[in-house]
LUMTI-8544 format. One record per residue (C-alpha): x negated, y, z negated; residue number from 1. Coordinates in Angstrom, 3 decimals, always signed. Example, Ala and Ser with C-alpha at 12.3 -4.5 7.8 and 13.67 -1.06 7.14 Angstrom:
<<-12.300; -4.500; -7.800>; 1>
<<-13.670; -1.060; -7.140>; 2>
This chain:
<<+8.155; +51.832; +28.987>; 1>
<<+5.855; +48.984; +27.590>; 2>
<<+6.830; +45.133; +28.258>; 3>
<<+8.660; +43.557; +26.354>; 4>
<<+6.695; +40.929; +24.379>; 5>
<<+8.054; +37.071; +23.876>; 6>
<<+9.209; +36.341; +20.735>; 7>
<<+6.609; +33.827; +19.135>; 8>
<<+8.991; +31.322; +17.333>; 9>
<<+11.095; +30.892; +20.472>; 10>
<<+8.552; +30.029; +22.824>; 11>
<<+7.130; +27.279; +20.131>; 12>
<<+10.775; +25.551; +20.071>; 13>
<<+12.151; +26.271; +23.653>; 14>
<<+10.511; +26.413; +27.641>; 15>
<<+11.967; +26.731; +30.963>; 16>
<<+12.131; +24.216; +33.472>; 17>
<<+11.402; +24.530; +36.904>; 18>
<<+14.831; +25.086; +37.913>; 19>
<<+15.181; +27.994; +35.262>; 20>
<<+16.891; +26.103; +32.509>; 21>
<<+15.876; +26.348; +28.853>; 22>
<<+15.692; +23.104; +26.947>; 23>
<<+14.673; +22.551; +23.161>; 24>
<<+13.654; +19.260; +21.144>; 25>
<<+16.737; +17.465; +19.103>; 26>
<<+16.975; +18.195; +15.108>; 27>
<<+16.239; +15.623; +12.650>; 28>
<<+12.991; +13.618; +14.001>; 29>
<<+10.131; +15.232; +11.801>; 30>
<<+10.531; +13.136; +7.989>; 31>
<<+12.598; +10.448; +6.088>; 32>
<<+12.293; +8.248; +9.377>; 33>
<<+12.414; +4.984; +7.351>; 34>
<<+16.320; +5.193; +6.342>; 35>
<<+17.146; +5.820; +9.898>; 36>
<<+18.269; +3.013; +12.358>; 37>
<<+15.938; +2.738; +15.582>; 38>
<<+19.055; +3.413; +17.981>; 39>
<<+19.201; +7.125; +16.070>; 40>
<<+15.811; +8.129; +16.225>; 41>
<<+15.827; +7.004; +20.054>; 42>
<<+18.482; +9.057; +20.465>; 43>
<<+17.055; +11.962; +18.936>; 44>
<<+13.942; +11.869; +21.112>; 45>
<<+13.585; +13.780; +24.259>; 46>
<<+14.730; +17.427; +25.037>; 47>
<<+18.381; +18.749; +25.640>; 48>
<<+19.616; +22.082; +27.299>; 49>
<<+20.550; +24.455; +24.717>; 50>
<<+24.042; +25.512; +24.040>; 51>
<<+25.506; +27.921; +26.853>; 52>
<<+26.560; +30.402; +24.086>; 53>
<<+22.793; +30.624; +22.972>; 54>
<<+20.917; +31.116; +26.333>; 55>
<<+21.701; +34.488; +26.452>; 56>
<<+19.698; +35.065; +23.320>; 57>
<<+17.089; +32.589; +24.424>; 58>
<<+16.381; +34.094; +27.491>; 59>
<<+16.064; +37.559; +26.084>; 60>
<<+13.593; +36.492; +23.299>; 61>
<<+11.339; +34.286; +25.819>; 62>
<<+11.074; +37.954; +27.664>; 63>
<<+13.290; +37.161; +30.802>; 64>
């Protein structure tokens, strides 16, 4: 049985912590900056854990 290969847009947009946890950047940072307030697009920094009902799927296309 061959391995089973990572899935190349997933492991652009998601990683594992240390502690085994799969985070992913927040939506809505990239364009159109200007009309949003500064207390938005601080919030919208950083990385989150993804959604328990998608880390199944995440884990499986990261190849683990």
């Amino acid at each position: 049985m061959p391995k089973m290969k990572t899935h190349s847009g997933t492991k652009k947009r998601l990683r594992k912590t240390g502690s085994g946890k799969i985070v992913r950047r927040k939506a809505n940072r990239r364009h159109i900056l200007e009309k949003k307030s500064s207390t938005r697009k601080r919030r919208l920094a950083g990385t989150i854990e993804i959604s328990k009902a998608d880390e199944r799927t995440a884990r499986k296309l990261l190849g683990g």
